[in-house]
FIDREN-746133 format. One record per residue (C-alpha): residue number from 1; residue in three letters; x, y, z. Coordinates in steps of 0.25 Angstrom, whole numbers, plus 5000, padded with zeros to 4 digits. Layout:
<nuvexs>
<nuvex k="NUM" r="ALA" X="X" Y="Y" Z="Z"/>
...
</nuvexs>
This chain:
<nuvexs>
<nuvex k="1" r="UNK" X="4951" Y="4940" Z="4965"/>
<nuvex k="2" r="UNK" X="4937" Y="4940" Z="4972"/>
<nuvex k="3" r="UNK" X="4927" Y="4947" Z="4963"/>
<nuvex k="4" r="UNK" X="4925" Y="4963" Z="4971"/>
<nuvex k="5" r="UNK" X="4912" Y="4965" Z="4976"/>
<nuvex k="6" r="UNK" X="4903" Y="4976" Z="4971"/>
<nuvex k="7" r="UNK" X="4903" Y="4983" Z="4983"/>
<nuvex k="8" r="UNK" X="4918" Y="4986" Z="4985"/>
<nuvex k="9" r="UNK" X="4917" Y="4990" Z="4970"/>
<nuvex k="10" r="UNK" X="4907" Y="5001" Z="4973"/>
<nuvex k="11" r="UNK" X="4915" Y="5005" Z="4985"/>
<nuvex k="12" r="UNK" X="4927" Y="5005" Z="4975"/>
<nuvex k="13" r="UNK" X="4920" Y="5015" Z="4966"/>
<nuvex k="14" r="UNK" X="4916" Y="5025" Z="4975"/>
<nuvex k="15" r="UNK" X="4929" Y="5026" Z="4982"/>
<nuvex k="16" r="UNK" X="4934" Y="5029" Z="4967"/>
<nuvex k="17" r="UNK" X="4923" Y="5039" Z="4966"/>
<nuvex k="18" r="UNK" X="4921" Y="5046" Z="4981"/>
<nuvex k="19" r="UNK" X="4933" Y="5043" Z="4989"/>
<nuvex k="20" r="UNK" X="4925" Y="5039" Z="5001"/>
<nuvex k="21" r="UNK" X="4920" Y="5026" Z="5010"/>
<nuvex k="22" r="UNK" X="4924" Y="5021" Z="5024"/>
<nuvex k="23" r="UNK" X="4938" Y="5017" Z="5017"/>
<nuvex k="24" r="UNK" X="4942" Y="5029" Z="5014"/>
<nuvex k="25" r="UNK" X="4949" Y="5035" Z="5028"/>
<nuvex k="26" r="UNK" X="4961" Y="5039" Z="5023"/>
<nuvex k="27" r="UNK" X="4968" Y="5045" Z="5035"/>
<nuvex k="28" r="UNK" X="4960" Y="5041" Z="5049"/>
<nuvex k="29" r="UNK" X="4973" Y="5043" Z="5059"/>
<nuvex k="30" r="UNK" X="4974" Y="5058" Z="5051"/>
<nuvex k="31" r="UNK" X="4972" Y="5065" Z="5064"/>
<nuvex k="32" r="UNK" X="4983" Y="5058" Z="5072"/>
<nuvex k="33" r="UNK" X="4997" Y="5064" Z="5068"/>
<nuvex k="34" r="UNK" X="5004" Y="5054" Z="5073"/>
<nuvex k="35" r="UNK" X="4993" Y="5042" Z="5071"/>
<nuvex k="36" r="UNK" X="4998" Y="5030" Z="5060"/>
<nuvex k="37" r="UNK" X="4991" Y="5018" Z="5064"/>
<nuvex k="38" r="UNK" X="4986" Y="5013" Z="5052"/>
<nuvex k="39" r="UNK" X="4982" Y="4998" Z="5059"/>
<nuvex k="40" r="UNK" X="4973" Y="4990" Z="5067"/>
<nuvex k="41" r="UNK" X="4974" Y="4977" Z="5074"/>
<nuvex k="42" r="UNK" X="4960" Y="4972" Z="5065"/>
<nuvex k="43" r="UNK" X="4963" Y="4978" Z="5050"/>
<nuvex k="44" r="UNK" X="4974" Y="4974" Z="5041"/>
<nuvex k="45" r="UNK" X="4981" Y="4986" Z="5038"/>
<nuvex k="46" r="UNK" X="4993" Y="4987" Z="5028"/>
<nuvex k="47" r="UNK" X="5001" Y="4998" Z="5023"/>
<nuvex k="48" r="UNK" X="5011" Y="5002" Z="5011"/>
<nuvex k="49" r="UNK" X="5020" Y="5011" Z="5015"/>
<nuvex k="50" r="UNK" X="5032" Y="5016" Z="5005"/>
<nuvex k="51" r="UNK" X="5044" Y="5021" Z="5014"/>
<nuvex k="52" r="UNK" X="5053" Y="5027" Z="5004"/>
<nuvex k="53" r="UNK" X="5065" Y="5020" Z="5004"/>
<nuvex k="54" r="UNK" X="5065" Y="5014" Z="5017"/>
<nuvex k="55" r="UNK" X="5074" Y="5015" Z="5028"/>
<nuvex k="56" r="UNK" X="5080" Y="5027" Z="5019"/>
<nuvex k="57" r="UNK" X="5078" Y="5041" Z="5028"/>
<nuvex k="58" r="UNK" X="5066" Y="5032" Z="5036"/>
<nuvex k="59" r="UNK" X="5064" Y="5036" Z="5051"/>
<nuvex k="60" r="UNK" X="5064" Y="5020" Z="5055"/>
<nuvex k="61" r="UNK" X="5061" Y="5023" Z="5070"/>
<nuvex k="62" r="UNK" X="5046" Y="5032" Z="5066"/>
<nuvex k="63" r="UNK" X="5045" Y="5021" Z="5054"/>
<nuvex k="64" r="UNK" X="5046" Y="5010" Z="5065"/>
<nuvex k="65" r="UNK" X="5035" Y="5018" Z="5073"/>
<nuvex k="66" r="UNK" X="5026" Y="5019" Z="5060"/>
<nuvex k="67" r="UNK" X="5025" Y="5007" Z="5057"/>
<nuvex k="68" r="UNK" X="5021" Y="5002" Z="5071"/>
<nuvex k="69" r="UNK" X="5011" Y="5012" Z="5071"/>
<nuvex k="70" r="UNK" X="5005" Y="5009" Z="5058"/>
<nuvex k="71" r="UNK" X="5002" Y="4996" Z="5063"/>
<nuvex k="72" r="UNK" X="4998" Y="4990" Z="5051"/>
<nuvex k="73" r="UNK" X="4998" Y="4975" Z="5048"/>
<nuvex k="74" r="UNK" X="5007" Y="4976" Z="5036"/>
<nuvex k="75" r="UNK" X="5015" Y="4988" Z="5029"/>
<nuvex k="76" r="UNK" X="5020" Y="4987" Z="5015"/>
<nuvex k="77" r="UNK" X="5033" Y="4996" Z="5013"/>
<nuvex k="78" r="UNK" X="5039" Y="5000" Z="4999"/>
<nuvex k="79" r="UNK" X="5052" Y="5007" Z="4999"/>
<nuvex k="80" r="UNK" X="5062" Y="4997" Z="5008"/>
<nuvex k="81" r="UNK" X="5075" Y="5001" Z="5003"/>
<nuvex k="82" r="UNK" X="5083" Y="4993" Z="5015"/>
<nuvex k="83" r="UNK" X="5077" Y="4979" Z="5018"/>
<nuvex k="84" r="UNK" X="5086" Y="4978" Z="5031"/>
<nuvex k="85" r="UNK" X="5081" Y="4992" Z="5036"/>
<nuvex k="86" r="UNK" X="5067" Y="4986" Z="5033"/>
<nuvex k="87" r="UNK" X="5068" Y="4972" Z="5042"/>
<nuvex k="88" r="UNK" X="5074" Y="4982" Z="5052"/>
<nuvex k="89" r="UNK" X="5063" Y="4991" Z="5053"/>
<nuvex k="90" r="UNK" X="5054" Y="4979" Z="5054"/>
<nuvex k="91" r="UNK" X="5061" Y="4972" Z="5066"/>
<nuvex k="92" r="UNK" X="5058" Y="4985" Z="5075"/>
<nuvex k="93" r="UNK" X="5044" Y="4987" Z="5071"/>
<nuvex k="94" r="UNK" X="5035" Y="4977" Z="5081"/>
<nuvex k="95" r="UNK" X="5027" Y="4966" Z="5074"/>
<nuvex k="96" r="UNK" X="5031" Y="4969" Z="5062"/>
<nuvex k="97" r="UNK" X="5038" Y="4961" Z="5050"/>
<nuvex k="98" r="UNK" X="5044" Y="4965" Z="5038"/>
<nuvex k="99" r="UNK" X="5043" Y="4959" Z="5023"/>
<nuvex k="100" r="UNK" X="5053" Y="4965" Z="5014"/>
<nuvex k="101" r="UNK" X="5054" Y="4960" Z="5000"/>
<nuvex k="102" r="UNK" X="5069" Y="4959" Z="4992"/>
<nuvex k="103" r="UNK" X="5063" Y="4960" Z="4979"/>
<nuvex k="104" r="UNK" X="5071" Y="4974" Z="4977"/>
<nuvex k="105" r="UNK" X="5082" Y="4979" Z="4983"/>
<nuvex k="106" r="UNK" X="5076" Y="4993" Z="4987"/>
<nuvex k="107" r="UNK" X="5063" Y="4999" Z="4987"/>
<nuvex k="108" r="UNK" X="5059" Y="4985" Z="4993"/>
<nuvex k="109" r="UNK" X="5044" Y="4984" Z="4999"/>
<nuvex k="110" r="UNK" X="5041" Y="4979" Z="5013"/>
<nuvex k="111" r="UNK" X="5032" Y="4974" Z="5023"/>
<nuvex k="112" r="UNK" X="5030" Y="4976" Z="5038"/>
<nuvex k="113" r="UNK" X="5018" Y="4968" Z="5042"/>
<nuvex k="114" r="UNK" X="5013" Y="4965" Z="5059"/>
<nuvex k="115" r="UNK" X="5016" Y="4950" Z="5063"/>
<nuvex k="116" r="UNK" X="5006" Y="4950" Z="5072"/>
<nuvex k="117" r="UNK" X="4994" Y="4951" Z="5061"/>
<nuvex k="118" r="UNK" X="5001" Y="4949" Z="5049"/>
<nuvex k="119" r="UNK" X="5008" Y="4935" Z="5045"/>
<nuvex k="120" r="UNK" X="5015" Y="4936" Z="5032"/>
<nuvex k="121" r="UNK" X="5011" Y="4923" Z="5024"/>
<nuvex k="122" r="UNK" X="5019" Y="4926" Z="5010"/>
<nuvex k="123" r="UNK" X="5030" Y="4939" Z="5005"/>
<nuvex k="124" r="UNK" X="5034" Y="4940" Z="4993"/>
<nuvex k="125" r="UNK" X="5036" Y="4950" Z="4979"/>
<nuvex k="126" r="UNK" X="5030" Y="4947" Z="4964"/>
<nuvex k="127" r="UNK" X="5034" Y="4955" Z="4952"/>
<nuvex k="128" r="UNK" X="5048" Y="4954" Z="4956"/>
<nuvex k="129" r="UNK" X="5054" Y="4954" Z="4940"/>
<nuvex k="130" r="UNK" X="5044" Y="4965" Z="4937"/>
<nuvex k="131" r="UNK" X="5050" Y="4978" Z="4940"/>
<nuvex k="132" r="UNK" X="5043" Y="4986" Z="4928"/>
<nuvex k="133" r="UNK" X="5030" Y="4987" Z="4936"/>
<nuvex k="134" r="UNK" X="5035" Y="4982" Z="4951"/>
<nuvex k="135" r="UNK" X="5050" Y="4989" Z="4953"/>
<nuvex k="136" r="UNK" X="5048" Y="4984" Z="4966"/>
<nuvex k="137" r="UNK" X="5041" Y="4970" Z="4966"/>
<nuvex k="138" r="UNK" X="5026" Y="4968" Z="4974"/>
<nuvex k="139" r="UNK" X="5028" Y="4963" Z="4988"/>
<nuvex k="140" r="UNK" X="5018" Y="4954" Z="4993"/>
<nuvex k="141" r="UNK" X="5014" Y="4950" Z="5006"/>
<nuvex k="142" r="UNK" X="5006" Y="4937" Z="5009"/>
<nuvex k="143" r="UNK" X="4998" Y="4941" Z="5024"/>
<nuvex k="144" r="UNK" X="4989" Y="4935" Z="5032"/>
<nuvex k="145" r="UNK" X="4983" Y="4944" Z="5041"/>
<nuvex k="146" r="UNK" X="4969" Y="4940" Z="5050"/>
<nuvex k="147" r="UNK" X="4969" Y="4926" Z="5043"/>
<nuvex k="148" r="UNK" X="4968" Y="4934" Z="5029"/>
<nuvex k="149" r="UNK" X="4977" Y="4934" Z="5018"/>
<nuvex k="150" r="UNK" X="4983" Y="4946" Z="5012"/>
<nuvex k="151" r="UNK" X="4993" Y="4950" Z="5002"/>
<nuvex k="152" r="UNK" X="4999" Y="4962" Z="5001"/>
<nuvex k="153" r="UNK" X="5005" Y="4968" Z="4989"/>
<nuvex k="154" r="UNK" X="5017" Y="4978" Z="4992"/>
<nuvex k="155" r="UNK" X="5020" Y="4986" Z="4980"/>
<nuvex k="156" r="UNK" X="5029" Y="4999" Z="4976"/>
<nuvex k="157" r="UNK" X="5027" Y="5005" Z="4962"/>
<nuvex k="158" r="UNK" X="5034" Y="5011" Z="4952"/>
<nuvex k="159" r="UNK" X="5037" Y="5027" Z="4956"/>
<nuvex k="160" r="UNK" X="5036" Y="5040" Z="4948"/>
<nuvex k="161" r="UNK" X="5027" Y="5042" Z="4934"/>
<nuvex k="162" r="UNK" X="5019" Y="5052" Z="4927"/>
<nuvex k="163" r="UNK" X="5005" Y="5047" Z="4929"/>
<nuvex k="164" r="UNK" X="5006" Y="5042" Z="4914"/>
<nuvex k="165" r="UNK" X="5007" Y="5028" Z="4910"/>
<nuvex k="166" r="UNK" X="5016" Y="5027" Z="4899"/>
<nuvex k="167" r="UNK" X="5011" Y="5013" Z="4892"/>
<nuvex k="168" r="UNK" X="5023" Y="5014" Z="4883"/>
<nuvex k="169" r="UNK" X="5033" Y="5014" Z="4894"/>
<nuvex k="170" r="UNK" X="5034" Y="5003" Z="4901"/>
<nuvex k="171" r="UNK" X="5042" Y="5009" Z="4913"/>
<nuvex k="172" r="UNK" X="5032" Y="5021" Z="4914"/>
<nuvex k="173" r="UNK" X="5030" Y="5020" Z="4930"/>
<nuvex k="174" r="UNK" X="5015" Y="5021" Z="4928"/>
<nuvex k="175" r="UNK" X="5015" Y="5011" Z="4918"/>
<nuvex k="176" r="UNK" X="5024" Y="5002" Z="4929"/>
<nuvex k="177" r="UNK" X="5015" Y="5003" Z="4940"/>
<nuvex k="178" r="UNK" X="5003" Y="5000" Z="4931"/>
<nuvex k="179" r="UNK" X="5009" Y="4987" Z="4927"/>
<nuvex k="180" r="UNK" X="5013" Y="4985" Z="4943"/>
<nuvex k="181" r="UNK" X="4997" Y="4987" Z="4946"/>
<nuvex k="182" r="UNK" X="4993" Y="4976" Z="4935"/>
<nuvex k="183" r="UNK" X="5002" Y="4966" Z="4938"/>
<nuvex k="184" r="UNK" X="4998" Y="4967" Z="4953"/>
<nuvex k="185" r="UNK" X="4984" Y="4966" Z="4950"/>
<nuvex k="186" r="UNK" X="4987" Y="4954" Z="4941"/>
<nuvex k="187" r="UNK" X="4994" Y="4947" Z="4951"/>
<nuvex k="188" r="UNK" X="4985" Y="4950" Z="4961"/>
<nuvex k="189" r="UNK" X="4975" Y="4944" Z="4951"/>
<nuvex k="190" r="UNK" X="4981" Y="4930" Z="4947"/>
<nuvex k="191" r="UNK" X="4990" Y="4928" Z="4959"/>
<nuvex k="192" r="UNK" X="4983" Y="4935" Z="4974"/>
<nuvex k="193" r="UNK" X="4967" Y="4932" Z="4968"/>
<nuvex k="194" r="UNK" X="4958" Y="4933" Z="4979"/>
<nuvex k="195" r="UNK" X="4969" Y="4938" Z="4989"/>
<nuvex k="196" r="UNK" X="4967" Y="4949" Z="5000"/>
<nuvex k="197" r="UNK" X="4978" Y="4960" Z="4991"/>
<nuvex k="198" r="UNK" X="4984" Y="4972" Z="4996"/>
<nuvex k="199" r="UNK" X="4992" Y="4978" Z="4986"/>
<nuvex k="200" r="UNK" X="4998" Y="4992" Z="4992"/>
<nuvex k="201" r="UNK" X="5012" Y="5000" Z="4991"/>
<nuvex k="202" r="UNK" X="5017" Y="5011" Z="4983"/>
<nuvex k="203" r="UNK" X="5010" Y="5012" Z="4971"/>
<nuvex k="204" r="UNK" X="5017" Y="5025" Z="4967"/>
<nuvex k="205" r="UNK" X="5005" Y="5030" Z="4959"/>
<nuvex k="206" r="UNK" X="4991" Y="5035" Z="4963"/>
<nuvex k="207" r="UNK" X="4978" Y="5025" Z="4961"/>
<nuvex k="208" r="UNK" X="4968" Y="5037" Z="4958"/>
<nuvex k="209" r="UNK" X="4972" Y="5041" Z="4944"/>
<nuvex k="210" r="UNK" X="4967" Y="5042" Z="4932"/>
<nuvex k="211" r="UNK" X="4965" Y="5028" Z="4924"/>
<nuvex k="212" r="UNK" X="4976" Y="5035" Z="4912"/>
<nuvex k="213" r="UNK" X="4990" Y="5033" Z="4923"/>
<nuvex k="214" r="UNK" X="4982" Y="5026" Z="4934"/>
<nuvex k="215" r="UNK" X="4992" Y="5014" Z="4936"/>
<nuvex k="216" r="UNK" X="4983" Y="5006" Z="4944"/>
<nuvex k="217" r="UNK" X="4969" Y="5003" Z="4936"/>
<nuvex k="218" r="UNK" X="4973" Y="4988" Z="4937"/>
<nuvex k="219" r="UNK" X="4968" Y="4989" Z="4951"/>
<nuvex k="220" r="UNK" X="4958" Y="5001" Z="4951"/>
<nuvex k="221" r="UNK" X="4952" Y="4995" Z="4938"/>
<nuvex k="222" r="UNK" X="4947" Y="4981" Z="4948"/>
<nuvex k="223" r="UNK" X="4940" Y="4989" Z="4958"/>
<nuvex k="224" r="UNK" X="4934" Y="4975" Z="4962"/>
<nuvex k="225" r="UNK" X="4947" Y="4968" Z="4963"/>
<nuvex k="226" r="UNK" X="4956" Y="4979" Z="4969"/>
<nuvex k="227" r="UNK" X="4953" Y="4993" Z="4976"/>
<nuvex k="228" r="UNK" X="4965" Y="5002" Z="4982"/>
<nuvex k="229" r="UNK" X="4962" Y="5005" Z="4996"/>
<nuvex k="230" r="UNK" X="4968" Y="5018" Z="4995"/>
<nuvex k="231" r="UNK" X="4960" Y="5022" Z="4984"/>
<nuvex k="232" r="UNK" X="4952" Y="5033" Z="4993"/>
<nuvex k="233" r="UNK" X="4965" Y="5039" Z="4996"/>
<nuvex k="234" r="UNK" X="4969" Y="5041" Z="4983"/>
<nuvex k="235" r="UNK" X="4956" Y="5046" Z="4977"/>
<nuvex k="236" r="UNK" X="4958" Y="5058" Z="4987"/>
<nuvex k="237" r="UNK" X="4971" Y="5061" Z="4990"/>
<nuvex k="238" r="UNK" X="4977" Y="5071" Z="4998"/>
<nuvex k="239" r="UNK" X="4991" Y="5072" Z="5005"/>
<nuvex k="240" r="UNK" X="4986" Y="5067" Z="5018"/>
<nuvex k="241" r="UNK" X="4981" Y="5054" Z="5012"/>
<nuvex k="242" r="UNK" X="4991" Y="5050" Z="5001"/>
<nuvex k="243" r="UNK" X="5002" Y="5040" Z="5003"/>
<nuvex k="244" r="UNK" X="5014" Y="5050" Z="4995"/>
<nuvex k="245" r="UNK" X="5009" Y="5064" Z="4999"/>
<nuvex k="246" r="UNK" X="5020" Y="5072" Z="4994"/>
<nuvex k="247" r="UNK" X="5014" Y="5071" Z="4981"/>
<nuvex k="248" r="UNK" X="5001" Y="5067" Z="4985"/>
<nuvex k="249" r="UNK" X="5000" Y="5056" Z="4979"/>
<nuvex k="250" r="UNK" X="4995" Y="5041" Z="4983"/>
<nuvex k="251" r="UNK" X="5003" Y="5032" Z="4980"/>
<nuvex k="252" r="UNK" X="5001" Y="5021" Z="4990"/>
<nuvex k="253" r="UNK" X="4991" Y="5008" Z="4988"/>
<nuvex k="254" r="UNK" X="4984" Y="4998" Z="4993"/>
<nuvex k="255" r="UNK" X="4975" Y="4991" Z="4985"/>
<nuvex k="256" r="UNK" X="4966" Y="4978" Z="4991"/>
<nuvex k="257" r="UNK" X="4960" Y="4967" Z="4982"/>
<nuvex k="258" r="UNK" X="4947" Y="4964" Z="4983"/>
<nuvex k="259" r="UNK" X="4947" Y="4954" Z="4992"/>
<nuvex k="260" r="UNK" X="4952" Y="4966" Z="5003"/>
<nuvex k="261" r="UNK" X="4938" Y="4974" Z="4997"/>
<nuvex k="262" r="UNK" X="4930" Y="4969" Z="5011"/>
<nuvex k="263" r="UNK" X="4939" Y="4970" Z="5021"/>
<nuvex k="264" r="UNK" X="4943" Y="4984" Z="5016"/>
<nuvex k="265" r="UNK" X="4929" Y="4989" Z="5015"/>
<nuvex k="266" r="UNK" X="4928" Y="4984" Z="5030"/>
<nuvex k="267" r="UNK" X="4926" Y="4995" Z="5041"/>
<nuvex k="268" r="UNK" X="4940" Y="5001" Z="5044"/>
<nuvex k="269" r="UNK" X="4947" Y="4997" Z="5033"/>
<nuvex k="270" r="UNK" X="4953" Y="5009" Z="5025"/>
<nuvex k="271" r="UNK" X="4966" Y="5013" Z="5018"/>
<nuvex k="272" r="UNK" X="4974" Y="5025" Z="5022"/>
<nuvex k="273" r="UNK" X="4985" Y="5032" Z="5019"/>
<nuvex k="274" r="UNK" X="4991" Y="5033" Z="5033"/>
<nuvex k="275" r="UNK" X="4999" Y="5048" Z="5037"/>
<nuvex k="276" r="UNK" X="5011" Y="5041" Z="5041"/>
<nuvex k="277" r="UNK" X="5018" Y="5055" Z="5044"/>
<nuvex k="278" r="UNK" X="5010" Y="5058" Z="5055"/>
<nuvex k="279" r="UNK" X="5018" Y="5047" Z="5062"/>
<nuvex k="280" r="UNK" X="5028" Y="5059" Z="5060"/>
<nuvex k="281" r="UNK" X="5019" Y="5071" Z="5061"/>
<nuvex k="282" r="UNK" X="5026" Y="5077" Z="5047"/>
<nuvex k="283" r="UNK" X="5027" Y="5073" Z="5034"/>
<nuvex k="284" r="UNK" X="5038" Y="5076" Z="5031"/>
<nuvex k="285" r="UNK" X="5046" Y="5070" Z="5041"/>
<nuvex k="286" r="UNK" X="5038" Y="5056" Z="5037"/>
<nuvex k="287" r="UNK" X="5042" Y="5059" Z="5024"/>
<nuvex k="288" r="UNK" X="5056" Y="5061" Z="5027"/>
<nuvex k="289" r="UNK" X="5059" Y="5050" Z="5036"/>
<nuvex k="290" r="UNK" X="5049" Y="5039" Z="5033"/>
<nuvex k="291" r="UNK" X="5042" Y="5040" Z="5019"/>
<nuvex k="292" r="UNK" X="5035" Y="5049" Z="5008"/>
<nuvex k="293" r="UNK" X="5024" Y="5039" Z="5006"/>
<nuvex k="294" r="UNK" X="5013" Y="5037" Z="5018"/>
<nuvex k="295" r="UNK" X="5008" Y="5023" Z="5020"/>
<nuvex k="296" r="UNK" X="4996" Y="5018" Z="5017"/>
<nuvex k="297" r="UNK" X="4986" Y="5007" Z="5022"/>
<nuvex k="298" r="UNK" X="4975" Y="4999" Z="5023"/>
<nuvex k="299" r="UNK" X="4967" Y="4995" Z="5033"/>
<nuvex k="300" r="UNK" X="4958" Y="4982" Z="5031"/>
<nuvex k="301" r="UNK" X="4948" Y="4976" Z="5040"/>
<nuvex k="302" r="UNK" X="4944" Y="4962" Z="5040"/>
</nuvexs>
């Protein structure tokens, strides 16, 4: 991995400290109830998006419309409990392919990606014997997108805790997705060195926690390797800009590796978590019919 530059360092820590700079629109279609576009035809935007138990209770038609809307360039989906139901909905959705791994046999994870932007070079899952951290195993997928390279990391965590880490259990949910996060930067490390990474899904805890149960230091103590992109959302959260806001809690992540540190400090590239129920104008009927997480995405501009 490239070394970081002093500049993007500095940036780094004064996000920590102030929560502000030009990345740090969270909600720039707020004003339009019904407005979810998240993409443009010049940026490469991505988004995780957890659909709680997917096609189970899901409103497919408005999820159809959604996803069109969003118009993102690729969309990484946890909770697929019905690989059939999945191709299904990708066939009606225009331009769009789907990538679902068989790595488990529920709760799967899941890519839609634009075929006329995006060419898929490489899928494929690692940590596939290793459920103690990864109940459901990494799905990366190899892009090429405006002749660059990218690899995206699909990941859905461990659930539940009690913001302790319990060192002497090793089945102590924090415990696990600690160990989750230091196995991926290690592989990041040894086997995606100076790769364009996007690592993103549902993390199932929040990165803006005290150092004691914070289960991500492996990432937040490299500042000049790593930075989570929606790191000013979760240094000042409130119900409108977290992903899980029944509880108000931000659980959601992307995080870029340090060769994604330029483009993202480019003009117009930000990271947002996107008010998908104003598609529906309620809340509630999002959350009843479509999911209780909201995506999230980043935007990045070459």
């Amino acid at each position: 991995m490239k070394n970081g530059k002093t500049v993007i360092i500095v940036i780094i820590a004064l996000l920590a400290l102030v929560s502000c700079g030009k990345n740090t629109v969270l909600n720039p279609d707020a004003n339009d109830p019904t407005a979810i576009n998240f993409g443009t035809s010049n940026t490469l935007d991505v988004v995780t998006w957890n659909l709680r138990t997917f096609p189970e209770g899901t409103d497919l038609t408005t999820l159809k419309e959604m996803i069109s809307a969003l118009n993102a360039e690729v969309i990484a989906f946890q909770e697929i409990m019905d690989y059939n139901a999945f191709m299904d909905l990708a066939e009606e959705i225009p331009y769009y392919d789907a990538c679902v791994y068989s790595a488990t046999d529920t709760y799967r994870l899941a890519y839609l990606y634009d075929t006329r932007s995006v060419t898929v070079n490489n899928q494929y899952t690692i940590f596939e014997n290793d459920s103690n951290p990864f109940p459901r195993p990494p799905y990366i997928l190899d892009i090429t997108w405006n002749n660059s390279n990218y690899f995206i990391i699909n990941n859905h965590f461990k659930a539940y805790g009690d913001n302790y880490i319990d060192e002497s259990d090793s089945w102590d949910e924090e415990m696990r997705r600690r160990l989750a996060c230091q196995k991926l930067d290690n592989y990041i490390s040894t086997s995606l060195s100076d790769k364009k990474v996007i690592v993103l899904g549902d993390m199932n805890d929040q990165i803006a926690e005290p150092e004691d149960y914070n289960v991500f230091l492996s990432f937040l103590n490299k500042p000049e390797e790593y930075y989570f992109a929606d790191m000013p959302i979760a240094l000042s959260p409130t119900y409108s800009n977290v992903s899980y806001p029944s509880s108000l809690s931000h659980i959601d992540h992307i995080l870029i590796t340090n060769e994604l540190f330029a483009d993202f400090e480019n003009a117009g590239s930000y990271c947002k978590t996107i008010l998908a129920e104003n598609w529906m104008l309620s809340w509630n009927t999002y959350s009843s019919t479509i999911s209780d997480h909201r995506p999230v995405g980043i935007r990045i501009s070459k």
